[in-house]
N, C-alpha and C positions, 0 to 999 in steps of 0.2 A: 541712756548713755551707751556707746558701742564697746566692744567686748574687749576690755583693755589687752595689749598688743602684749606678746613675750618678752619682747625686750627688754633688754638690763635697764634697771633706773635707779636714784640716787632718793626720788621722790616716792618714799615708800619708811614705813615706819612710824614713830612718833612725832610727825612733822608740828611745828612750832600751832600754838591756837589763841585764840583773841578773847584777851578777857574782858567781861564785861561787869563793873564795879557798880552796885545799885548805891548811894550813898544818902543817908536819911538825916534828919533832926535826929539830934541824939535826946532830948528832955523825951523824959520817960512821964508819963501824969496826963496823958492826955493829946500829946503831940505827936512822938512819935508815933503811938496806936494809928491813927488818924491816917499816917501814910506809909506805912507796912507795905497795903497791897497793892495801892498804888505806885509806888518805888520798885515794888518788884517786877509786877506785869508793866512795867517801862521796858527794865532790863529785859527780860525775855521778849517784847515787841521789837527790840532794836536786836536779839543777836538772832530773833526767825529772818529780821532784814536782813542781816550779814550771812547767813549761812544758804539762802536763797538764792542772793546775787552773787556770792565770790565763791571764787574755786581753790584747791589746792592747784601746781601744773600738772597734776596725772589725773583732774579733772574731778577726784572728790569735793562734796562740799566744804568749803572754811568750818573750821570745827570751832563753835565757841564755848568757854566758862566762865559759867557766872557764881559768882561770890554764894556758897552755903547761905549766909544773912544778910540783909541790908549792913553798910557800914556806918553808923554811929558812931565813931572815935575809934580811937588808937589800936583796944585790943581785939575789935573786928576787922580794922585795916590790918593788921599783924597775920591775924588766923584767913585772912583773904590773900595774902602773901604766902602764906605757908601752901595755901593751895593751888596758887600759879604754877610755883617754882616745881612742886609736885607733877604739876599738868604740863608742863613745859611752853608757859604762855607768852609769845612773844612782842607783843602788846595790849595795850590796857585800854577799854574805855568806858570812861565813869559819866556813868547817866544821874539826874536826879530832879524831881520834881518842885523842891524844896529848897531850904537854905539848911547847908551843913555847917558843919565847924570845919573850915579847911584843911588848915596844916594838921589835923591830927586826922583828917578820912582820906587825904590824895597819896597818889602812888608816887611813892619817893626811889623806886629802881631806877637808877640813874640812863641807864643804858635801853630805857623800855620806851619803844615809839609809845605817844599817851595821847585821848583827847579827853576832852569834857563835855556833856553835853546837858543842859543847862533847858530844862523847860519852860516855852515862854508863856509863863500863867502869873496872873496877880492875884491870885487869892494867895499862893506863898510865891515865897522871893527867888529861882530856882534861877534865873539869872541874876540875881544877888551874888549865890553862893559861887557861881560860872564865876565873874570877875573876879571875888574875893582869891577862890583856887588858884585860878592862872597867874592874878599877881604872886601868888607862894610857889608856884612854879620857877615864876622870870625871877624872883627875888633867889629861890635857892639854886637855880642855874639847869633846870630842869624842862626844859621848852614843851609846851603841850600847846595842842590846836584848841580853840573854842568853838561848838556848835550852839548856836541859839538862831532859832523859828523867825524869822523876816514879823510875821504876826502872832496877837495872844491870842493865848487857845483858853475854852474853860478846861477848871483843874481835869475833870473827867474824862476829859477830848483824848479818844484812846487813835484820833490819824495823827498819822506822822509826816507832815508840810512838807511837799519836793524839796525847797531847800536842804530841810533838814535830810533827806534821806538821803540829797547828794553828796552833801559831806560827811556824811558817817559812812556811806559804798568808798567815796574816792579816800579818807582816811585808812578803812581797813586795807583798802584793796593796797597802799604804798605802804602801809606798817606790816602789814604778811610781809612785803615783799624785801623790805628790808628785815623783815625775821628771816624768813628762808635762808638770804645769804650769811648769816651768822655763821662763824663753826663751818664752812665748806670749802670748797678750794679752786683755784685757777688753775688749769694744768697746763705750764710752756712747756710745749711737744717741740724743741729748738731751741736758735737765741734770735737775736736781731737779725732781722730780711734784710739785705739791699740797704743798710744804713737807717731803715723807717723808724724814726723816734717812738711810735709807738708798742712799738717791739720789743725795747729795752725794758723791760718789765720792770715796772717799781713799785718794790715790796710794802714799801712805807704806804702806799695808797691803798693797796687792797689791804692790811691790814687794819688801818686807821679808820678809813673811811666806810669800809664795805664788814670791818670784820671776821675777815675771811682771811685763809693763807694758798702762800705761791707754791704750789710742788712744779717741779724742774724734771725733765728726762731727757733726753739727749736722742735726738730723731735716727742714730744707730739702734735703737729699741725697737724701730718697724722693721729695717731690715732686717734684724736679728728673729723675730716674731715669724716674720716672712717665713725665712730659710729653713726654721725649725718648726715648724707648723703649728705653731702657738695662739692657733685659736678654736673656733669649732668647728671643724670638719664638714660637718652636717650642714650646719647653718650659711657655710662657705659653697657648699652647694644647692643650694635653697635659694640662694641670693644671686649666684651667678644666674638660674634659670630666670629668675623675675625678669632680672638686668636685661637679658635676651630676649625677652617678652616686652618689656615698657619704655626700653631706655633704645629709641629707633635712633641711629646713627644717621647723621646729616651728610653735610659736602665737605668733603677734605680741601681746603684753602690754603695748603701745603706748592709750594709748588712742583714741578714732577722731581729734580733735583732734591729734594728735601720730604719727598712723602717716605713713607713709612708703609712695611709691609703687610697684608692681611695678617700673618703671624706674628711678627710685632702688635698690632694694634690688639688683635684678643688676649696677647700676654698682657696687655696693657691692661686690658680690661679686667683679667684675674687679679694680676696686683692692684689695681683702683679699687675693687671690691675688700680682697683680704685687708687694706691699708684701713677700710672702714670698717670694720670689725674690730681693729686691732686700734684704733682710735677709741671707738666705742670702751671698749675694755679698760682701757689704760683710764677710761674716766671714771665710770661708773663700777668698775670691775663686772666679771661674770663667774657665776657657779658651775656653766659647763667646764672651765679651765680647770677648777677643782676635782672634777672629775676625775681630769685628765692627771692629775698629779701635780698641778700648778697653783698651790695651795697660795703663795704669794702673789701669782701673777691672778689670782683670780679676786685679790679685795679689792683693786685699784685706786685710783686718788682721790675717791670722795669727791669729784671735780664737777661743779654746775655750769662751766665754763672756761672753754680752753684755745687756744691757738697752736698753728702748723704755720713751722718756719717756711720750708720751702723752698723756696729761692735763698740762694743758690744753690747750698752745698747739697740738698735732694734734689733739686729739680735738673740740676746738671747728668746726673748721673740713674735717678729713678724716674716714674711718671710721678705727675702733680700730683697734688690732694684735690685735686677739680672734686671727683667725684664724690671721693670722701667728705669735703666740707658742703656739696651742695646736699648730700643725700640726708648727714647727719643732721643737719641746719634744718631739713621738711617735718614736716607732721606727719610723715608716713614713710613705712620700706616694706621690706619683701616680709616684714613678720604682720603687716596691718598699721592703722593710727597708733601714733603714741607721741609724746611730747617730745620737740625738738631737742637734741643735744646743741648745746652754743659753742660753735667752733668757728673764731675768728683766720680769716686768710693772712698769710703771712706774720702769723703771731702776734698781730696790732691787739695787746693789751686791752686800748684806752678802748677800741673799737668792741670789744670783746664785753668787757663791763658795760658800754650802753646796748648792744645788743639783748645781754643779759637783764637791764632796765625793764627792756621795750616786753622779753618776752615775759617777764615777772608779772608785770602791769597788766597784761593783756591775755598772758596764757598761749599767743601766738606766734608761730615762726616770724624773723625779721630777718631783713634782706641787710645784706653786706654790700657796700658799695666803694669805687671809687667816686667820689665829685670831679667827674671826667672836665665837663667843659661848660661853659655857659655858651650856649647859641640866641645871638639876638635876632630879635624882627628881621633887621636889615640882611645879617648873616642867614637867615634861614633862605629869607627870598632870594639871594644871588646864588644861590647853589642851588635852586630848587624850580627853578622857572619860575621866579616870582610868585610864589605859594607865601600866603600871607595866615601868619598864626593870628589867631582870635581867642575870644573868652577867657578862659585862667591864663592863657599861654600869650596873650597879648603882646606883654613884657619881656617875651623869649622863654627861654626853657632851662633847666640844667638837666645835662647828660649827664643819668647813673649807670655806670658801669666798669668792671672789673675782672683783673686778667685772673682772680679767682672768685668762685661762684656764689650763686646768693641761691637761696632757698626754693623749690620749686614752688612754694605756695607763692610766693613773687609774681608769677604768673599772671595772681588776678582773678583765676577762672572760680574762685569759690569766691559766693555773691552773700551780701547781707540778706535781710526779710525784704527789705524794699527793691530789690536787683541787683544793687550796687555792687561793683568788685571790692574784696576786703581781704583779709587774710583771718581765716577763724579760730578758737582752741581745736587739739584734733578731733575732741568728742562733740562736735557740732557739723564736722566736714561731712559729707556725704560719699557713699563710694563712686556716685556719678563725678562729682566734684574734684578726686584723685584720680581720676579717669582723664578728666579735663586737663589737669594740670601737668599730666606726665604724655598726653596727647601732646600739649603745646611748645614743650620741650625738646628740643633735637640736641646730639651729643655729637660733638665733632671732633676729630685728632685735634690733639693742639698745636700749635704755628711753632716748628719745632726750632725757628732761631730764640724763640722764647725758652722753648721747653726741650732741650736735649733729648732728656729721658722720656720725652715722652707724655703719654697721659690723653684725655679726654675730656673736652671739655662743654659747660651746657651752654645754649643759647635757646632764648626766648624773648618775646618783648611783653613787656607789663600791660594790662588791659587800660585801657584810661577811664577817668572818671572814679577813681579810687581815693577818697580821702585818706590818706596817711602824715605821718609826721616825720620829719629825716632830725636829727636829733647826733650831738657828737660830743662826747668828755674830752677835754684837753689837759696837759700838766702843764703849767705854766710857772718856772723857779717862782721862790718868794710867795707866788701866791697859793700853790696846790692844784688839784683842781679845780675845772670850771665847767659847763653848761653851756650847751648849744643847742636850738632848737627851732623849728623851721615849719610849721605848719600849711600842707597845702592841698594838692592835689596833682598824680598821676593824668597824664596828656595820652590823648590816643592820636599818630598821623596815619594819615595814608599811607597807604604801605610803599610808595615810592617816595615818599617824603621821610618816612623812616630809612629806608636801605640805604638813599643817599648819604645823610649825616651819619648813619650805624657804621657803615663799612668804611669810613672815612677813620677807623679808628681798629677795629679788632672783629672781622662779624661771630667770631668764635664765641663770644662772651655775650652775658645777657644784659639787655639795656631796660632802663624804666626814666622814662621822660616824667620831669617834675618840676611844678611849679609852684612856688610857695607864693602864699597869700600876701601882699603886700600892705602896710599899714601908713606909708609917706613918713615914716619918721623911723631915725638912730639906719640901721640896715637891712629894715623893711623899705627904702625908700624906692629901691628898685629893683629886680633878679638879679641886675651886674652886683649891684652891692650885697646880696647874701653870701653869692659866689666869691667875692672880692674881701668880706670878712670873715669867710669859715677860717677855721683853724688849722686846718689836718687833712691830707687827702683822701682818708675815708668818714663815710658817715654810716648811718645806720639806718632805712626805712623802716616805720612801724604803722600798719594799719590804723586806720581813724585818727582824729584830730584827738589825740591822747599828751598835750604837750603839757596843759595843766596839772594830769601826775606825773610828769617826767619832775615838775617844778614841786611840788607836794616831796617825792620820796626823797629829792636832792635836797630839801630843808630838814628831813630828817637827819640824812647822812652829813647835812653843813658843808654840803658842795653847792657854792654861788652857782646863779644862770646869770651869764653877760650879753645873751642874745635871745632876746623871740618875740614872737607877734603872736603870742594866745591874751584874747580879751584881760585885763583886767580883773572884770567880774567873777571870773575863773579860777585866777589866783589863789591858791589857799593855802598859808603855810603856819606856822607854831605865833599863836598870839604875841610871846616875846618880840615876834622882828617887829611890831607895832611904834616900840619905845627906839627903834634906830634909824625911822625916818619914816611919814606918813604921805608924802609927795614923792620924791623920788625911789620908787621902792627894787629896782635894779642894785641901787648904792644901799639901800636898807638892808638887803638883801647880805652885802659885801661885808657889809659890817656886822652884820648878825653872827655869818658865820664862822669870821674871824674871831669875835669874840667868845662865843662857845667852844670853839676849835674843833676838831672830828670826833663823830660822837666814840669810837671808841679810841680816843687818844684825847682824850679830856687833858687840860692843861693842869 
């Protein structure tokens, strides 16, 4: 692992750990003897799985605990309880080989993401006891997932069946993730942008559904920061040097009336930097400030994710947060790798929480977008000399892009094993890699009928051939939230097939051509129609076809998905949604999690 970065973080301390529940025959004469060690070395084979493949996001392993004794009834389920809450366990999953006694060995924490995993052997009944559980689950209002082996295994068969390992990885990895958010906080640095409904912050969501709480400060907090030098000195010049080093300034697309002068533009640059500092802090707080005698200003909001109003009342009068949201948004700055801060452009909330999804799930920066424009076949080829799109892009394309920034790992330029462009956790990046990416970046004044005050902004174009997923929460009255999700692949053109359609719109800002996979049915039928059903004018990119746990953690949380094209087969959510509909499982889906309600707003 590379040598974690200085940087302030939130992700540090006793972070939430997954418990792993061995649960036995309780008849004592012969039975239970019989499968002790068996029961046990289950448990420990499945949490060396979890602890192997998942990370915390500052890139330790997932930490798991397992139960002191096999659980037999009630007062080993009790003293196995006693030691969670001890450990601060934020989900549970109960393994076993055998047939238990249900309702008195499963984990009755209401508020605990839970699965069960159920070995598929017939010498004992070990998916006996799996159904038996989960129906005392659905019956007491408690939804847990089911894992059971496609085939039997004999009792001793110490492999554990791809199936089975994918769903206990994709289980842990959405139950962390809705641990983490527990207890944390959204920080609105503003209020609502330009009227953007996602902006208006609403308390009722992130507290209900995520857990979590709204802290509020009022964007006079930066200038005030500013003016009185409220942050670290040191680090304020640390960071302008890097900046001056990696962050190569482009072509001013100002026109002469409207540029802006060298003097301005490096004052810009200083305040673009201090604003990200002073972002940084207010989320995660910092111990240098403490130093400084800024004992309050130094705990800050406990924040895993936040929005910058912006427009208008700062961007009239200061520079953007261009810089600020693209730099904090990377997997890297002037201190080395470290995990992205999630800071949504123009305070879009709804944008901010999937963003925060995508990085949970994955550990990797996600790009903020507008869903600029759908460009069809026809449309590409009349402006383009007849340039005809092919392969994914067939069907046209959709234009991401946005008058505030997306992540420099956006770029593309850090490849998976097999070459592919992807975006990685930061303890996998290479230094060639942030080399790449901040090469491919140019930073240009901003288009100042836009931007008054100023600011600097990045432009790049996404590498193509990049599986990712674009993914958006929506509020919708009466219903709550909702689920979008868009499975496809990043387009690479020609670089004069690109400039054409780029500049046709902002070339200040960075584009990533996208085209989501079509399925001929609901608004997979064709690009105009994904374009034509989104919800909201931003979305959110996230490396790999990861739509399946966007759908997994949103069953946890009891946030419906109204839209996507991930396989079926893929699907995997709390055994309960089974009993609300076996055919239509979109409307199963609706009704499931109307009827549980939000998990932490139980009705």
């Amino acid at each position: 692992m590379n040598t974690p970065s200085s940087s302030p973080s939130v992700w540090n301390g006793n972070l939430p750990k997954i418990g792993i529940r061995p649960t036995i025959d309780g008849r004592l004469g012969g039975v239970r003897e019989s499968l002790e060690d068996q029961t046990m070395n289950l448990a420990k084979r499945v949490a060396e799985l979890i602890t192997t493949n998942v990370h915390y996001p500052n890139g330790e392993p997932a930490e798991c605990v397992i139960a002191e004794t096999c659980i037999g009834g009630v007062a080993e389920a009790s003293r196995c309880e006693d030691l969670f809450r001890r450990e601060n366990v934020g989900l549970s999953l109960t393994v076993t080989p055998c047939w238990c006694y249900g309702s008195e060995t499963m984990d009755m924490d209401p508020l605990r993401p839970k699965a069960v995993f159920g070995f598929n052997g017939t010498e004992r009944p070990g998916a006996v006891y799996l159904a038996a559980v989960l129906a005392g689950h659905s019956q007491k209002g408690f939804p847990a997932f089911g894992i059971y082996g496609r085939d039997v295994q004999n009792a001793g068969d110490a492999a554990m069946p791809a199936d089975v390992q994918t769903k206990i990885l994709d289980f842990a990895r959405c139950g962390l993730a809705a641990a983490l958010m527990r207890g944390k906080s959204y920080l609105s640095m503003g209020g609502t942008s330009m009227g953007i409904a996602g902006s208006m912050v609403d308390y009722s969501f992130w507290e209900k559904w995520l857990g979590m709480r709204v802290e509020d400060i009022d964007m006079s907090e930066f200038i005030g920061r500013m003016n009185k030098g409220q942050f670290d000195q040191a680090e304020y010049e640390t960071a302008l040097g890097w900046v001056k080093e990696n962050c190569p300034e482009g072509d001013d697309y100002n026109s002469d009336a409207t540029k802006r002068s060298r003097e301005q533009l490096d004052s810009e640059w200083s305040d673009g930097v201090k604003m990200a500092l002073i972002a940084r802090d207010l989320m995660v707080g910092n111990p240098k400030l403490a130093e400084m005698g800024l004992n309050e200003q130094a705990h800050g909001h406990g924040a895993i994710a936040s929005g910058f109003q912006g427009q208008r009342q700062w961007t009239d009068h200061f520079p953007n947060g261009d810089f600020m949201e693209a730099i904090l948004n990377t997997s890297f700055d002037w201190n080395g790798k470290r995990a992205p801060y999630i800071v949504a452009t123009e305070n879009d909330a709804m944008n901010a929480a999937t963003m925060l999804f995508g990085h949970l799930l994955t550990n990797s920066a996600q790009v903020f977008a507008d869903l600029r424009t759908y460009w069809s076949p026809d449309a590409v080829a009349s402006v383009c000399d007849g340039y005809q799109l092919d392969g994914p892009a067939s069907d046209g394309l959709l234009h991401l892009i946005n008058s505030g920034p997306a992540a420099l790992d956006g770029t593309g330029q850090q490849s998976a094993a097999d070459g592919t462009p992807t975006m990685k956790p930061f303890w996998e990046i290479t230094d060639d890699e942030v080399e790449k990416c901040l090469k491919a970046t140019t930073w240009h004044p901003s288009i100042t009928e836009y931007f008054p005050g100023g600011g600097m902004s990045t432009r790049f174009k996404t590498r193509g051939g990049m599986p990712a997923t674009m993914t958006r929460i929506n509020l919708v009255d009466g219903l709550g939230p909702a689920l979008q999700i868009a499975e496809g692949h990043t387009i690479e053109l020609p670089d004069d097939v690109h400039d054409t359609l780029d500049q046709r719109t902002n070339p200040t800002w960075p584009t990533t051509w996208f085209a989501p996979m079509l399925t001929g049915r609901g608004a997979f039928t064709s690009t105009y129609e994904v374009m034509n059903h989104w919800g909201a004018n931003h979305c959110v990119m996230t490396a790999g076809h990861v739509g399946h746990l966007f759908m997994t953690l949103a069953s946890i949380l009891r946030i419906p998905v109204y839209m996507h094209n991930v396989d079926r087969a893929r699907v995997f959510r709390p055994s309960a949604w089974n009993a609300f509909g076996t055919d239509d499982l979109e409307g199963a889906d609706f009704r499931a999690c109307e009827n549980f309600g939000p998990l932490y707003g139980r009705k």
